[in-house]
N, C-alpha and C positions, 0 to 999 in steps of 0.2 A: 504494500500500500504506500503510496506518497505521501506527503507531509501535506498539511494542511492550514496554513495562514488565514487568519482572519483579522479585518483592519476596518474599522470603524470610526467615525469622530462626527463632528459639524461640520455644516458648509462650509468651505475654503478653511480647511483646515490641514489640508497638506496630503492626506489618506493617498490620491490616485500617484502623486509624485514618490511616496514613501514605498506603497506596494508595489511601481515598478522598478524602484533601488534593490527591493526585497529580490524579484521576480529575476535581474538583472545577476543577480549575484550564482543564479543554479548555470549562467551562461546560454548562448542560443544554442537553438533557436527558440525563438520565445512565441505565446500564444496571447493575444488580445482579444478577449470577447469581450464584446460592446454589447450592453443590452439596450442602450439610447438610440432613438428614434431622433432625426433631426427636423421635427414640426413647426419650427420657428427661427426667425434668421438669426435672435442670440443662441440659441441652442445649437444653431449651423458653429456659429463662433465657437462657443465651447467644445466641440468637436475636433475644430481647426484646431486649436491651441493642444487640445491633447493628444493628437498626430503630430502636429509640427515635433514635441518632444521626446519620441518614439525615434530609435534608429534603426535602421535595418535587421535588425537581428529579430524585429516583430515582424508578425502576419496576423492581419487583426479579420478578425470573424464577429462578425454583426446579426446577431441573434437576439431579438426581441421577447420571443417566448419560453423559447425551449431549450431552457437553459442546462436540463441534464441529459440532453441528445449530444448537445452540441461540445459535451464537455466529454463525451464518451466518443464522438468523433475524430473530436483532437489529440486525447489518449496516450500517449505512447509514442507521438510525432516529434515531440520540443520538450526542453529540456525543463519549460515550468509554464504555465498556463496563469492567467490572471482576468479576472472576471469583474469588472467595471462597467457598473455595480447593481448591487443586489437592490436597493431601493427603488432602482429605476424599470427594473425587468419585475416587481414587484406591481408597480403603479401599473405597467403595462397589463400587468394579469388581470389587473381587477378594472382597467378600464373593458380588456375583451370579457371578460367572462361574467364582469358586474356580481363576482360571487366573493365573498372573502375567505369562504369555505373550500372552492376551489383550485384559492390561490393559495392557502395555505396546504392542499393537497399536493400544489406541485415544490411545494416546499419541503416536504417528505421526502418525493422524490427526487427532490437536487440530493436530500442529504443522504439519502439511502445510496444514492449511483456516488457520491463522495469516496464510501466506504472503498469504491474497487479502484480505484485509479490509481495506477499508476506513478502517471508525472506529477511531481508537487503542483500545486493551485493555490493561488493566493483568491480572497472573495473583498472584495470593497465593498462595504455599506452604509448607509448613514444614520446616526443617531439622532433619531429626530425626534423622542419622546422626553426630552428635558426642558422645552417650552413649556407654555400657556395649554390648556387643554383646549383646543380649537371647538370656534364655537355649532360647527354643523358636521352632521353623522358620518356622513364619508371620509371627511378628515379624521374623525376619530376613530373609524374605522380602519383607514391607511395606518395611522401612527399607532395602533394598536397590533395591527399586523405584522408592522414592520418592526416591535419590541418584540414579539413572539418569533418574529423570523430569524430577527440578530441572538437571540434566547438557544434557539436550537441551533444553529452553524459555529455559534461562538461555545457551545458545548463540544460541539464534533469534531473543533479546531487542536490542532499539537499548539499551535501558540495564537494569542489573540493580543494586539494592538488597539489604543487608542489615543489619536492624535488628537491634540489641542494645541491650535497655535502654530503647528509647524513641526510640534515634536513629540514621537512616539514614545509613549508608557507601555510598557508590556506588563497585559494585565496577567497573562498565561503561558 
């Protein structure tokens, strides 16, 4: 079995730059699964910026949904895999499926297909439950989800991270 990183913090808090220092360190070739969707021209941008800082040793795979096909595809190809990020292929489930029951089922099975791989994976996620309780049901639904989501990955993880600020705590 691979080892298993988990990196989590706040917005602009350094996570996607730290996990591929982590990712960078198993040597190429390296795997980038993107689970963002570019539906807006700043989100085009933020895209941009995280390509630009990427060097060739990545091959990045843009998987919105399915995120333990796609993880079992790449497998055994590169030398670490890195999944950027789990909030966002989170949001994605529950805008397709409008179920939170069936986004948390494929959250099972990211962690279940975890167990067999292989190549180390590092997972980015964000902590988004240390706000204000949002004041309508899907948002509290999202941020509910996504404590439960980071709850079981940052369990099944060999080591977990948490950035503030630019700088990792290792909480595991």
């Amino acid at each position: 079995m691979g080892k298993m990183i988990f990196v989590t913090g706040g917005a602009r808090s350094g996570k996607s730059r730290f996990a591929e220092s982590l990712a960078e360190s198993f040597g190429a070739p390296l795997c980038y699964i993107a689970t963002c969707e570019a539906r807006d021209p700043e989100m085009v941008e933020r895209i941009a910026a995280h390509q630009a800082r990427r060097t060739d040793a990545w091959l990045t795979v843009e998987e919105p949904l399915r995120l333990a096909e796609a993880l079992k595809n790449a497998d055994g190809r590169f030398s670490a895999m890195l999944v950027d990020c789990v909030t966002l292929w989170l949001s994605n489930l529950i805008l397709c499926h409008e179920d939170d029951g069936r986004a948390l089922a494929e959250v099972r099975l990211l962690e279940d297909s975890i167990s067999s791989l292989e190549t180390p994976l590092i997972l980015v996620s964000n902590e988004v439950g240390m706000g204000i309780v949002p004041d309508n049901a899907l948002a509290r639904a999202f941020r509910d989800l996504a404590g439960r989501t980071n709850q079981i990955l940052a369990a099944a993880a060999d080591e977990v991270y948490v950035m503030i600020s630019g700088i990792p705590l290792k909480l595991k």
